[in-house]
C-alpha positions in Angstrom: 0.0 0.0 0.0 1.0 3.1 -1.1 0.1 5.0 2.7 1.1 3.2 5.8 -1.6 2.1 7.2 -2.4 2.5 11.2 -0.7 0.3 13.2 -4.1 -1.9 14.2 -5.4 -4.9 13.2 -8.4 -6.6 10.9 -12.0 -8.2 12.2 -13.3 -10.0 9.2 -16.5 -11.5 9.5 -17.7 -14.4 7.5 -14.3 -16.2 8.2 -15.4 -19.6 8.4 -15.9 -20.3 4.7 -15.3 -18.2 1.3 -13.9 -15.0 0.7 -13.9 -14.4 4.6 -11.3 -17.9 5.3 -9.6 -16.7 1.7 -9.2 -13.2 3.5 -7.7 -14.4 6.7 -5.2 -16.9 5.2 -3.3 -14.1 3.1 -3.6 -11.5 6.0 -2.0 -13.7 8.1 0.5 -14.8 5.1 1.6 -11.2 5.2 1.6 -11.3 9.4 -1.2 -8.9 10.2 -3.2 -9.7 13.5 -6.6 -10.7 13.2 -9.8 -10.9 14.6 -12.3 -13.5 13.5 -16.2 -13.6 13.8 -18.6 -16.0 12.4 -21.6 -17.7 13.6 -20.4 -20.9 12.7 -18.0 -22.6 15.4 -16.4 -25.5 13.2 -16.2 -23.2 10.3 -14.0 -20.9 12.3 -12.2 -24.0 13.6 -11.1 -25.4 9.8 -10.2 -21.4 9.4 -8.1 -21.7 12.3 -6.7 -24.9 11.2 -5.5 -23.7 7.9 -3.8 -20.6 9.3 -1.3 -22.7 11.2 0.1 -21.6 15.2 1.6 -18.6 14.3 -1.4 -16.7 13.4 -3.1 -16.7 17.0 -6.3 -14.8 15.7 -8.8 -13.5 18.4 -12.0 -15.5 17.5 -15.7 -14.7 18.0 -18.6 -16.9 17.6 -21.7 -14.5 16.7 -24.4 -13.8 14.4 -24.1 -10.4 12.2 -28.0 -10.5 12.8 -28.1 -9.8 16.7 -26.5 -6.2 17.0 -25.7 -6.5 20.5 -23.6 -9.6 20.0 -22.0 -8.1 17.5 -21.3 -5.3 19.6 -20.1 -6.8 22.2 -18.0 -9.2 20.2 -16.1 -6.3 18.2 -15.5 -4.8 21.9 -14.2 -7.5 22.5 -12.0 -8.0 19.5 -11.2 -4.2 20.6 -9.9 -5.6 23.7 -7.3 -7.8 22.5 -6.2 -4.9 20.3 -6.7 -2.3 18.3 -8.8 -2.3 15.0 -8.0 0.0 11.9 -9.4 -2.6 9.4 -12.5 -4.6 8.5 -13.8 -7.2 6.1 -16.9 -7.6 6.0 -18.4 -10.7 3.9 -21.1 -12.7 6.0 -24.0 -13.4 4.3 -26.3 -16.1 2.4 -28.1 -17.0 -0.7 -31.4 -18.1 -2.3 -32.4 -18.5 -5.4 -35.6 -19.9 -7.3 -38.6 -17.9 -9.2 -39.7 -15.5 -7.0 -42.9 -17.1 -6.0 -41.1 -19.9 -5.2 -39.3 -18.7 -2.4 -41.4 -18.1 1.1 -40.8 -14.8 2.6 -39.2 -16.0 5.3 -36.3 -16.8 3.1 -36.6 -12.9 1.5 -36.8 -11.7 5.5 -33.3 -13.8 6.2 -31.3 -12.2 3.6 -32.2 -8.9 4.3 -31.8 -9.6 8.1 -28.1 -11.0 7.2 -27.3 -9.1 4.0 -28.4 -6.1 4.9 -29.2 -5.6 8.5 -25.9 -7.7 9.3 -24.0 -4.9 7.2 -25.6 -1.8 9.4 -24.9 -3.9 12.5 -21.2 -4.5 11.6 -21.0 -0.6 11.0 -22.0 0.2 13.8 -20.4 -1.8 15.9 -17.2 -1.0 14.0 -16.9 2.3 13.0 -15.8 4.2 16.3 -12.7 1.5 17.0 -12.2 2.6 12.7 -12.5 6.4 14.2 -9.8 5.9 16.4 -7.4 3.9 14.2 -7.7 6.5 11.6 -6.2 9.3 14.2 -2.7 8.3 13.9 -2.9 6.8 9.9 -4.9 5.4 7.5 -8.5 2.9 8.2 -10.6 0.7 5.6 -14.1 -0.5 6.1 -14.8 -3.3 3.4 -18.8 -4.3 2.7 -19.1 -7.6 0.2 -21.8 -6.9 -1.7 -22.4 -8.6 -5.2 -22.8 -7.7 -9.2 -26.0 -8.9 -8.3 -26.6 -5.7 -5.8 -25.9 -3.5 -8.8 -28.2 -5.4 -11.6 -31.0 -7.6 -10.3 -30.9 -11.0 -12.3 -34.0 -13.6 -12.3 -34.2 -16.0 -9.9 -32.1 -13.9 -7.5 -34.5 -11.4 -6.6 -34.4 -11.3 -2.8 -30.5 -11.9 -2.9 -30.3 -8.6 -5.2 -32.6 -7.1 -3.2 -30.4 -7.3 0.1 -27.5 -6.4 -1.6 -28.6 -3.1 -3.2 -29.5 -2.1 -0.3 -26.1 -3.3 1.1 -24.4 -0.6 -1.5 -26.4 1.7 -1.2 -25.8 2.0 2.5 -22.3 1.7 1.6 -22.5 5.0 -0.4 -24.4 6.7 2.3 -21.6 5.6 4.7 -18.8 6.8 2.6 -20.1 10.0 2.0 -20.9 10.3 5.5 -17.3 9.5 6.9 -15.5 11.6 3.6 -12.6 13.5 5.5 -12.2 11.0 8.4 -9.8 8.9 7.1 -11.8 5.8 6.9 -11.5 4.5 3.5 -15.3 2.2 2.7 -14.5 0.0 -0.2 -17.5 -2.0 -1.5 -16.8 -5.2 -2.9 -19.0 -6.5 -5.8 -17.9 -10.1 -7.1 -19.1 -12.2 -9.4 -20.6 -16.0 -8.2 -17.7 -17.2 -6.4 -16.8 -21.0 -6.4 -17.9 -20.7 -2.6 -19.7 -23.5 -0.4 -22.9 -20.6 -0.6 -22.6 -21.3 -4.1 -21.8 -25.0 -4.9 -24.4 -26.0 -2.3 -26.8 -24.4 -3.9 -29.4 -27.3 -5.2 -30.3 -25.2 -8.0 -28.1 -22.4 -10.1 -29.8 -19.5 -11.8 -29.5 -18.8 -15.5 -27.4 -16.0 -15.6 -24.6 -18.2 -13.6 -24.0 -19.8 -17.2 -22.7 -16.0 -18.5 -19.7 -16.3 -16.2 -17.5 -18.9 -15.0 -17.3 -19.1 -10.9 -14.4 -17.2 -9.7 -12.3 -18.9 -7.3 -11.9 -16.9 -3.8 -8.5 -16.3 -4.1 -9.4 -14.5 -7.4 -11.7 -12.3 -6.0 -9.6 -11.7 -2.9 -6.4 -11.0 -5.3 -9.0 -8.4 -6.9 -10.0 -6.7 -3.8 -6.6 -6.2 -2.1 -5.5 -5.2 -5.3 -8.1 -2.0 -5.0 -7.5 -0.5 -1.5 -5.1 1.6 -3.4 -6.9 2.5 -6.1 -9.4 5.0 -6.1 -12.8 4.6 -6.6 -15.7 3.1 -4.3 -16.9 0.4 -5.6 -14.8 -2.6 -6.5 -15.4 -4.7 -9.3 -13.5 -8.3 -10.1 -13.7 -9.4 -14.0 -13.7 -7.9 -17.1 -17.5 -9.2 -18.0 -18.6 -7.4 -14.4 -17.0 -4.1 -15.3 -18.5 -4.1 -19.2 -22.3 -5.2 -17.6 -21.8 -2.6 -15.0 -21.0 0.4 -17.8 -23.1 -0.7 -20.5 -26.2 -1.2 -17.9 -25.6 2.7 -17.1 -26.1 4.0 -20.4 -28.0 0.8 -22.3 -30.0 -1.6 -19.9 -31.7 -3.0 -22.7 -28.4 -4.9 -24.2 -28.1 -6.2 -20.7 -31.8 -7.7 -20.8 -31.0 -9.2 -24.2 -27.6 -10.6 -22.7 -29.9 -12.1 -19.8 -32.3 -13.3 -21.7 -29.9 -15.1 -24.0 -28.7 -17.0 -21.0 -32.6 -18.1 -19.9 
Protein backbone atom coordinates (compact mmCIF):
# COMPACT_ATOMS: atom_id res chain seq x y z
CA UNK A 1 0.00 0.00 0.00
CA UNK A 2 1.02 3.06 -1.14
CA UNK A 3 0.13 5.02 2.67
CA UNK A 4 1.06 3.22 5.78
CA UNK A 5 -1.59 2.08 7.23
CA UNK A 6 -2.38 2.48 11.23
CA UNK A 7 -0.74 0.34 13.24
CA UNK A 8 -4.06 -1.93 14.23
CA UNK A 9 -5.42 -4.88 13.23
CA UNK A 10 -8.44 -6.64 10.92
CA UNK A 11 -11.95 -8.17 12.18
CA UNK A 12 -13.32 -9.97 9.18
CA UNK A 13 -16.48 -11.46 9.46
CA UNK A 14 -17.71 -14.39 7.53
CA UNK A 15 -14.26 -16.17 8.21
CA UNK A 16 -15.40 -19.62 8.41
CA UNK A 17 -15.89 -20.25 4.66
CA UNK A 18 -15.26 -18.17 1.34
CA UNK A 19 -13.91 -14.98 0.73
CA UNK A 20 -13.88 -14.44 4.56
CA UNK A 21 -11.29 -17.86 5.30
CA UNK A 22 -9.60 -16.69 1.71
CA UNK A 23 -9.18 -13.15 3.51
CA UNK A 24 -7.74 -14.38 6.74
CA UNK A 25 -5.21 -16.92 5.20
CA UNK A 26 -3.30 -14.12 3.05
CA UNK A 27 -3.61 -11.54 6.04
CA UNK A 28 -2.05 -13.72 8.15
CA UNK A 29 0.53 -14.79 5.10
CA UNK A 30 1.56 -11.23 5.21
CA UNK A 31 1.57 -11.30 9.44
CA UNK A 32 -1.21 -8.95 10.25
CA UNK A 33 -3.20 -9.66 13.48
CA UNK A 34 -6.55 -10.71 13.18
CA UNK A 35 -9.84 -10.93 14.55
CA UNK A 36 -12.26 -13.46 13.49
CA UNK A 37 -16.19 -13.60 13.80
CA UNK A 38 -18.55 -16.01 12.38
CA UNK A 39 -21.56 -17.70 13.56
CA UNK A 40 -20.39 -20.85 12.68
CA UNK A 41 -17.97 -22.55 15.36
CA UNK A 42 -16.37 -25.45 13.25
CA UNK A 43 -16.20 -23.24 10.26
CA UNK A 44 -13.99 -20.91 12.26
CA UNK A 45 -12.19 -23.98 13.63
CA UNK A 46 -11.14 -25.40 9.76
CA UNK A 47 -10.16 -21.38 9.43
CA UNK A 48 -8.14 -21.66 12.27
CA UNK A 49 -6.71 -24.88 11.24
CA UNK A 50 -5.49 -23.73 7.87
CA UNK A 51 -3.77 -20.65 9.32
CA UNK A 52 -1.35 -22.66 11.18
CA UNK A 53 0.09 -21.60 15.16
CA UNK A 54 1.64 -18.56 14.28
CA UNK A 55 -1.43 -16.72 13.35
CA UNK A 56 -3.13 -16.71 16.99
CA UNK A 57 -6.26 -14.76 15.74
CA UNK A 58 -8.78 -13.54 18.42
CA UNK A 59 -12.03 -15.54 17.50
CA UNK A 60 -15.67 -14.68 18.02
CA UNK A 61 -18.63 -16.94 17.64
CA UNK A 62 -21.74 -14.49 16.71
CA UNK A 63 -24.38 -13.76 14.39
CA UNK A 64 -24.14 -10.41 12.15
CA UNK A 65 -28.02 -10.54 12.79
CA UNK A 66 -28.15 -9.83 16.72
CA UNK A 67 -26.49 -6.19 17.03
CA UNK A 68 -25.65 -6.48 20.48
CA UNK A 69 -23.64 -9.58 20.03
CA UNK A 70 -22.02 -8.13 17.53
CA UNK A 71 -21.30 -5.34 19.56
CA UNK A 72 -20.13 -6.85 22.24
CA UNK A 73 -17.99 -9.17 20.16
CA UNK A 74 -16.12 -6.28 18.24
CA UNK A 75 -15.46 -4.82 21.92
CA UNK A 76 -14.19 -7.54 22.49
CA UNK A 77 -12.00 -7.99 19.47
CA UNK A 78 -11.20 -4.24 20.57
CA UNK A 79 -9.91 -5.56 23.70
CA UNK A 80 -7.35 -7.81 22.54
CA UNK A 81 -6.16 -4.93 20.32
CA UNK A 82 -6.67 -2.32 18.27
CA UNK A 83 -8.80 -2.33 15.00
CA UNK A 84 -8.05 -0.04 11.93
CA UNK A 85 -9.38 -2.61 9.44
CA UNK A 86 -12.53 -4.60 8.46
CA UNK A 87 -13.78 -7.16 6.05
CA UNK A 88 -16.89 -7.61 5.97
CA UNK A 89 -18.39 -10.69 3.88
CA UNK A 90 -21.07 -12.66 5.98
CA UNK A 91 -24.02 -13.45 4.26
CA UNK A 92 -26.32 -16.06 2.38
CA UNK A 93 -28.12 -17.01 -0.70
CA UNK A 94 -31.40 -18.15 -2.29
CA UNK A 95 -32.37 -18.53 -5.37
CA UNK A 96 -35.61 -19.90 -7.31
CA UNK A 97 -38.59 -17.90 -9.23
CA UNK A 98 -39.68 -15.51 -6.98
CA UNK A 99 -42.88 -17.10 -6.03
CA UNK A 100 -41.12 -19.88 -5.20
CA UNK A 101 -39.33 -18.72 -2.42
CA UNK A 102 -41.40 -18.07 1.10
CA UNK A 103 -40.79 -14.80 2.57
CA UNK A 104 -39.22 -16.01 5.30
CA UNK A 105 -36.30 -16.83 3.08
CA UNK A 106 -36.55 -12.88 1.52
CA UNK A 107 -36.77 -11.71 5.46
CA UNK A 108 -33.33 -13.83 6.16
CA UNK A 109 -31.32 -12.25 3.58
CA UNK A 110 -32.20 -8.87 4.28
CA UNK A 111 -31.82 -9.58 8.15
CA UNK A 112 -28.06 -11.04 7.18
CA UNK A 113 -27.30 -9.05 4.04
CA UNK A 114 -28.39 -6.12 4.88
CA UNK A 115 -29.21 -5.62 8.47
CA UNK A 116 -25.88 -7.72 9.34
CA UNK A 117 -24.02 -4.91 7.18
CA UNK A 118 -25.62 -1.81 9.41
CA UNK A 119 -24.87 -3.94 12.48
CA UNK A 120 -21.16 -4.48 11.64
CA UNK A 121 -20.99 -0.65 10.96
CA UNK A 122 -21.99 0.20 13.84
CA UNK A 123 -20.44 -1.84 15.87
CA UNK A 124 -17.25 -1.00 13.96
CA UNK A 125 -16.94 2.33 12.96
CA UNK A 126 -15.76 4.20 16.28
CA UNK A 127 -12.67 1.47 16.99
CA UNK A 128 -12.23 2.59 12.67
CA UNK A 129 -12.53 6.37 14.23
CA UNK A 130 -9.83 5.93 16.44
CA UNK A 131 -7.42 3.90 14.21
CA UNK A 132 -7.72 6.55 11.61
CA UNK A 133 -6.25 9.33 14.19
CA UNK A 134 -2.66 8.33 13.90
CA UNK A 135 -2.90 6.84 9.90
CA UNK A 136 -4.92 5.37 7.48
CA UNK A 137 -8.49 2.87 8.17
CA UNK A 138 -10.56 0.68 5.56
CA UNK A 139 -14.12 -0.46 6.07
CA UNK A 140 -14.83 -3.31 3.40
CA UNK A 141 -18.77 -4.34 2.70
CA UNK A 142 -19.07 -7.59 0.23
CA UNK A 143 -21.79 -6.88 -1.73
CA UNK A 144 -22.42 -8.57 -5.22
CA UNK A 145 -22.81 -7.65 -9.17
CA UNK A 146 -26.03 -8.93 -8.28
CA UNK A 147 -26.59 -5.66 -5.84
CA UNK A 148 -25.86 -3.49 -8.75
CA UNK A 149 -28.15 -5.35 -11.63
CA UNK A 150 -31.05 -7.61 -10.26
CA UNK A 151 -30.95 -11.03 -12.29
CA UNK A 152 -33.98 -13.59 -12.30
CA UNK A 153 -34.17 -15.95 -9.87
CA UNK A 154 -32.11 -13.95 -7.46
CA UNK A 155 -34.48 -11.41 -6.59
CA UNK A 156 -34.44 -11.30 -2.77
CA UNK A 157 -30.48 -11.86 -2.91
CA UNK A 158 -30.28 -8.61 -5.19
CA UNK A 159 -32.63 -7.13 -3.18
CA UNK A 160 -30.39 -7.29 0.14
CA UNK A 161 -27.48 -6.39 -1.64
CA UNK A 162 -28.61 -3.09 -3.17
CA UNK A 163 -29.49 -2.11 -0.31
CA UNK A 164 -26.09 -3.26 1.11
CA UNK A 165 -24.42 -0.64 -1.53
CA UNK A 166 -26.40 1.74 -1.22
CA UNK A 167 -25.81 1.96 2.52
CA UNK A 168 -22.28 1.74 1.64
CA UNK A 169 -22.51 4.99 -0.45
CA UNK A 170 -24.39 6.66 2.35
CA UNK A 171 -21.62 5.59 4.75
CA UNK A 172 -18.84 6.76 2.61
CA UNK A 173 -20.14 9.99 2.02
CA UNK A 174 -20.92 10.31 5.46
CA UNK A 175 -17.26 9.51 6.90
CA UNK A 176 -15.51 11.58 3.58
CA UNK A 177 -12.57 13.46 5.52
CA UNK A 178 -12.23 11.05 8.35
CA UNK A 179 -9.85 8.90 7.10
CA UNK A 180 -11.76 5.78 6.92
CA UNK A 181 -11.47 4.48 3.48
CA UNK A 182 -15.28 2.17 2.71
CA UNK A 183 -14.45 -0.01 -0.24
CA UNK A 184 -17.48 -1.99 -1.52
CA UNK A 185 -16.75 -5.22 -2.91
CA UNK A 186 -19.04 -6.51 -5.76
CA UNK A 187 -17.87 -10.06 -7.15
CA UNK A 188 -19.05 -12.21 -9.44
CA UNK A 189 -20.60 -16.01 -8.22
CA UNK A 190 -17.66 -17.17 -6.41
CA UNK A 191 -16.75 -21.00 -6.42
CA UNK A 192 -17.85 -20.67 -2.61
CA UNK A 193 -19.69 -23.46 -0.36
CA UNK A 194 -22.91 -20.55 -0.58
CA UNK A 195 -22.61 -21.33 -4.12
CA UNK A 196 -21.76 -24.96 -4.91
CA UNK A 197 -24.35 -26.01 -2.27
CA UNK A 198 -26.80 -24.43 -3.93
CA UNK A 199 -29.40 -27.30 -5.19
CA UNK A 200 -30.29 -25.17 -8.03
CA UNK A 201 -28.15 -22.38 -10.12
CA UNK A 202 -29.82 -19.49 -11.82
CA UNK A 203 -29.48 -18.84 -15.46
CA UNK A 204 -27.36 -16.05 -15.60
CA UNK A 205 -24.65 -18.24 -13.65
CA UNK A 206 -23.97 -19.84 -17.17
CA UNK A 207 -22.67 -15.95 -18.46
CA UNK A 208 -19.70 -16.27 -16.24
CA UNK A 209 -17.49 -18.85 -14.99
CA UNK A 210 -17.32 -19.12 -10.87
CA UNK A 211 -14.43 -17.25 -9.72
CA UNK A 212 -12.34 -18.91 -7.31
CA UNK A 213 -11.87 -16.93 -3.83
CA UNK A 214 -8.49 -16.26 -4.12
CA UNK A 215 -9.39 -14.47 -7.38
CA UNK A 216 -11.75 -12.27 -6.04
CA UNK A 217 -9.57 -11.68 -2.87
CA UNK A 218 -6.43 -11.00 -5.34
CA UNK A 219 -8.98 -8.37 -6.89
CA UNK A 220 -9.98 -6.72 -3.79
CA UNK A 221 -6.57 -6.24 -2.09
CA UNK A 222 -5.52 -5.19 -5.33
CA UNK A 223 -8.13 -2.02 -5.01
CA UNK A 224 -7.50 -0.50 -1.50
CA UNK A 225 -5.11 1.64 -3.43
CA UNK A 226 -6.92 2.46 -6.10
CA UNK A 227 -9.39 5.00 -6.14
CA UNK A 228 -12.84 4.64 -6.56
CA UNK A 229 -15.74 3.10 -4.34
CA UNK A 230 -16.94 0.36 -5.59
CA UNK A 231 -14.80 -2.60 -6.45
CA UNK A 232 -15.42 -4.73 -9.31
CA UNK A 233 -13.52 -8.26 -10.10
CA UNK A 234 -13.69 -9.44 -14.01
CA UNK A 235 -13.66 -7.89 -17.13
CA UNK A 236 -17.50 -9.24 -18.00
CA UNK A 237 -18.59 -7.36 -14.42
CA UNK A 238 -17.00 -4.05 -15.29
CA UNK A 239 -18.46 -4.11 -19.17
CA UNK A 240 -22.32 -5.17 -17.63
CA UNK A 241 -21.82 -2.64 -14.96
CA UNK A 242 -20.98 0.41 -17.80
CA UNK A 243 -23.14 -0.72 -20.52
CA UNK A 244 -26.19 -1.21 -17.90
CA UNK A 245 -25.63 2.68 -17.05
CA UNK A 246 -26.14 3.96 -20.41
CA UNK A 247 -28.00 0.78 -22.29
CA UNK A 248 -30.01 -1.56 -19.93
CA UNK A 249 -31.74 -2.95 -22.72
CA UNK A 250 -28.36 -4.86 -24.22
CA UNK A 251 -28.09 -6.22 -20.72
CA UNK A 252 -31.78 -7.74 -20.83
CA UNK A 253 -30.99 -9.16 -24.17
CA UNK A 254 -27.59 -10.59 -22.71
CA UNK A 255 -29.85 -12.07 -19.80
CA UNK A 256 -32.28 -13.32 -21.70
CA UNK A 257 -29.92 -15.08 -24.05
CA UNK A 258 -28.71 -16.99 -21.02
CA UNK A 259 -32.62 -18.08 -19.87
Amino acid sequence: MQKKRADAGWLITGAGSGFGREVARRLAARGERLALLDRDRAGLDATLAQLGARARPHVEVADVTDEAAVRRAVERAEEAGPIGHVFHSAGVLAVGPFESLPPSEYRRMIEVNYLGTVHVALATVPALRRAAASGRATLTLVASIAGLRGFPELAGYSASKFAVVGFAQALAAELEGTGIDVKTLCPPAGDTPMVRDLPHRPAVYRLSPLFSAETIVDSWLRSLDRPGRVALVDLRSKLLHRIDRVAPAVVDLVIRSAR
